[in-house]
Structures are given as structure tokens and as C-alpha cells.
C-alpha positions as CSV (number, residue, x, y, z in Angstrom):
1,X,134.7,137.8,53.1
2,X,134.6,140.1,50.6
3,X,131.9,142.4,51.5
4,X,128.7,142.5,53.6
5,X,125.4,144.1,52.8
6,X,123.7,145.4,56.0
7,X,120.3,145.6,56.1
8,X,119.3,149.0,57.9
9,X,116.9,150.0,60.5
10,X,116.5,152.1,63.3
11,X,116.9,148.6,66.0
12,X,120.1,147.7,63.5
13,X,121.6,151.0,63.8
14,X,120.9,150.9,67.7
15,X,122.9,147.5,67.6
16,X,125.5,149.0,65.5
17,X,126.1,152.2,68.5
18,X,125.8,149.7,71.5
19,X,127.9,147.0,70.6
20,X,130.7,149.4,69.6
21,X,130.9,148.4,65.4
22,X,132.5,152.6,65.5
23,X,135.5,150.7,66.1
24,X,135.4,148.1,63.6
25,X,133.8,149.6,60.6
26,X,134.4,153.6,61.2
27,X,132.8,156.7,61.6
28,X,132.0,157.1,58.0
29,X,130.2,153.7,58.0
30,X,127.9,154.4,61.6
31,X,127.0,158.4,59.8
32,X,126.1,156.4,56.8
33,X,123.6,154.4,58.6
34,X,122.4,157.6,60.4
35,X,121.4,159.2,57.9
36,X,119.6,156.1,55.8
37,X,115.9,155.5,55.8
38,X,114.9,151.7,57.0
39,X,115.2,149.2,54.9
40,X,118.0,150.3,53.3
41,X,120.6,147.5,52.2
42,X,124.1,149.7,53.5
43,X,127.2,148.2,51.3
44,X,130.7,147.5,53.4
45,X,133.8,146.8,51.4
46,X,136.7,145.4,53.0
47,X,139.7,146.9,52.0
48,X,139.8,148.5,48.4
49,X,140.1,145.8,46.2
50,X,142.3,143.2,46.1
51,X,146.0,143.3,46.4
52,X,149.4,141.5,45.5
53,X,151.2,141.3,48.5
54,X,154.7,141.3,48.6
55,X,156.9,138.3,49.2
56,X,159.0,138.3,52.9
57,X,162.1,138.1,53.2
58,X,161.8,134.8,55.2
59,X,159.1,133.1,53.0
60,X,157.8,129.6,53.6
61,X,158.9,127.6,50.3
62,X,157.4,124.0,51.3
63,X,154.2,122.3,50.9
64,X,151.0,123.5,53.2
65,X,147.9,122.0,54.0
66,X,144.6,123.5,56.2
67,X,142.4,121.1,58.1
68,X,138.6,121.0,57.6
69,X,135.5,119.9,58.5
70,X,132.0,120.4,59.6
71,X,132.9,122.2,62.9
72,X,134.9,124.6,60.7
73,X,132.6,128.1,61.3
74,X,133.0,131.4,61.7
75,X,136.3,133.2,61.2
76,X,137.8,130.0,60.1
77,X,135.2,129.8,57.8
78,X,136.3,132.8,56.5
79,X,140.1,131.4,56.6
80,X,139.4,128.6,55.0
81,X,137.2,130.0,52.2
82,X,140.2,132.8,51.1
83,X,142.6,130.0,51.1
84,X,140.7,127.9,48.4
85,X,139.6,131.5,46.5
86,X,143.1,132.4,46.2
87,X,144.7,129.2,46.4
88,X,146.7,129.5,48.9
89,X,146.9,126.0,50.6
90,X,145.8,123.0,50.2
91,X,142.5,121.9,52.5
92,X,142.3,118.4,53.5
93,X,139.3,117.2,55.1
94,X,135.8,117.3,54.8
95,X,133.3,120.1,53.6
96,X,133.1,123.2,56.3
97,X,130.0,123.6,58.4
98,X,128.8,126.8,57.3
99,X,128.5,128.4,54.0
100,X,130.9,131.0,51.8
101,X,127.7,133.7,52.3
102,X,126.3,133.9,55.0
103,X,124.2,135.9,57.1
104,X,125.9,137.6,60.8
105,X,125.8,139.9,62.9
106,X,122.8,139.8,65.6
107,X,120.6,142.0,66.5
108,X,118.6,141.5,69.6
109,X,114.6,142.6,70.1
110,X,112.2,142.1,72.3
111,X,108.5,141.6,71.0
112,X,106.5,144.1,72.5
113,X,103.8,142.5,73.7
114,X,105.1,139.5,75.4
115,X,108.1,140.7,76.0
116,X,109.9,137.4,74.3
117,X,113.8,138.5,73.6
118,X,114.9,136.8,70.0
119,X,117.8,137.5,67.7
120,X,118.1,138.1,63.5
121,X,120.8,138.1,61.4
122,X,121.3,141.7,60.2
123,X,123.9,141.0,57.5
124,X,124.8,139.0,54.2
125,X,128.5,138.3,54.3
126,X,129.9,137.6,50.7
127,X,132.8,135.3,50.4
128,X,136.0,135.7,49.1
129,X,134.5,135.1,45.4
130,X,132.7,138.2,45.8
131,X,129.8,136.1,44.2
132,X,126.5,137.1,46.6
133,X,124.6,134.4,44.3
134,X,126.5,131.4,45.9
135,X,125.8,129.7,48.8
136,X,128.1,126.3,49.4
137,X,130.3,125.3,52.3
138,X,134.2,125.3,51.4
139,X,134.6,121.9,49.9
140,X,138.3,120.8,50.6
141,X,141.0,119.6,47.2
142,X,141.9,116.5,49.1
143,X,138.5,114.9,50.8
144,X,138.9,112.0,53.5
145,X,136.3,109.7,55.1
146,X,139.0,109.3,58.5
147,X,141.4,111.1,60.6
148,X,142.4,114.3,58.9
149,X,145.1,115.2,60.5
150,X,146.8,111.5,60.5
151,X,146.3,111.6,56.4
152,X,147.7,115.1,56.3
153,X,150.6,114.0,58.2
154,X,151.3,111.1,55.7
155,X,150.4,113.3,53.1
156,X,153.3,116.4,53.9
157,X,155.6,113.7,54.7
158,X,155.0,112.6,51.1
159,X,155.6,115.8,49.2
């Protein structure tokens, strides 16, 4: 992803201390959400922008491919999403189960009254477009209607 807007409150921030985000996100991050009012929409960037990466020494040269499909979620998602972005592979399959944005990270309440637990998304993850406005699973270059993995077999054997 590119970024996540967090939607603060005081039951988000209690989330934030309990499930140990310190670790993951920083001091900086849990003192900003300490000191905002509820409601707030608290902005984390990952990283600082993009980078170039330099090339290893011991760089794969050949043809790669990624598998997808609709159980593709989550962090591969995420993988999946980067790789198309920044063109880093080429995704066979079909189109990924969840969406580039997305919402995450849950927050737990119970209602007062009756006492029913429930869970909301607390966050709007960005893709790797940075583009909050778009919402579309990762749609792969080569689509196929079978086995994935026995056309992407045929298909680096080809190259």
C-alpha cells in the first residue's frame, strides 16, 4: 500500500496501545493519535516516497510470472497490487479477491447495553497507485478461465 488514513478515536487509539501498533508504526505515530481530537482522519506514509532500488549483484535476468485469483487477500493482495503498479511481473490468473483500497485494521467494541461484541474497520489502505479514489481488485495481464498454474507453466517454458 501506499498509505493508510486512520480514522481516530478514543476506542481506536485504545486498539492502537493494546494490540501493540508502537511496534509497527512508532512512537511518533501512537503520540500523534494521543493528542488528536475524535474523528480525526491520522495520515501514515510508508516509507518516504518512492525509491529506485539498486540492482544485486546476483539479479534474476529471466521471465517471471505471479499467480492470482479470488482467494488472493491480504498481504498478497498488497504483493500482487505493487507488482502490477510497478510492473514488476507478470500476473497470470484471474482478478484478486479484494480490492487495491481497502479498509483494515479492526477494532473491537462492545455495545453497552446488550453487551453484543462487533468489530469495524478503522483504516483506509491506499494501493500502490496512491489513488484513494479507486477501488478495483488487481486484474491480472494474462487472464485464464482453467488451471493457473498449468498455463503458467506452458507459458515460462515458452518465453
Amino acid at each position: 500500500m501506499s498509505r493508510r488514513l486512520w480514522k481516530h478515536s478514543a476506542a481506536s487509539e485504545k486498539t492502537l496501545i493494546n494490540q501493540g501498533y508502537r511496534d509497527y508504526f512508532g512512537e511518533n505515530f501512537i503520540q500523534k493519535a494521543r493528542t488528536s481530537s475524535d474523528s480525526t482522519i491520522l495520515e501514515f506514509e510508508i516509507g518516504d516516497g518512492f525509491i529506485t532500488p539498486e540492482k544485486p549483484t546476483y539479479f534474476f535476468e529471466g521471465k517471471s510470472c505471479l499467480l492470482i485469483g479470488a482467494g488472493t487477500y491480504s498481504s498478497a493482495n498488497m504483493l500482487a497490487d505493487a507488482m502490477a503498479t510497478f510492473d514488476i511481473s507478470t500476473l497470470i490468473g484471474k482478478p484478486t479477491g479484494q480490492w487495491t483500497t481497502d479498509f483494515g485494521e479492526m477494532a473491537e467494541f462492545t455495545l453497552p447495553n446488550t453487551k453484543l461484541p462487533f468489530t469495524v474497520a478503522m483504516t483506509l489502505d491506499v494501493g500502490a497507485d496512491a489513488n484513494a479514489d479507486e477501488f478495483h481488485p488487481v486484474f491480472p495481464d494474462i487472464p485464464t478461465e482453467n488451471d493457473a498454474l498449468s498455463f503458467a507453466r506452458d507459458w515460462i517454458l515458452k518465453q
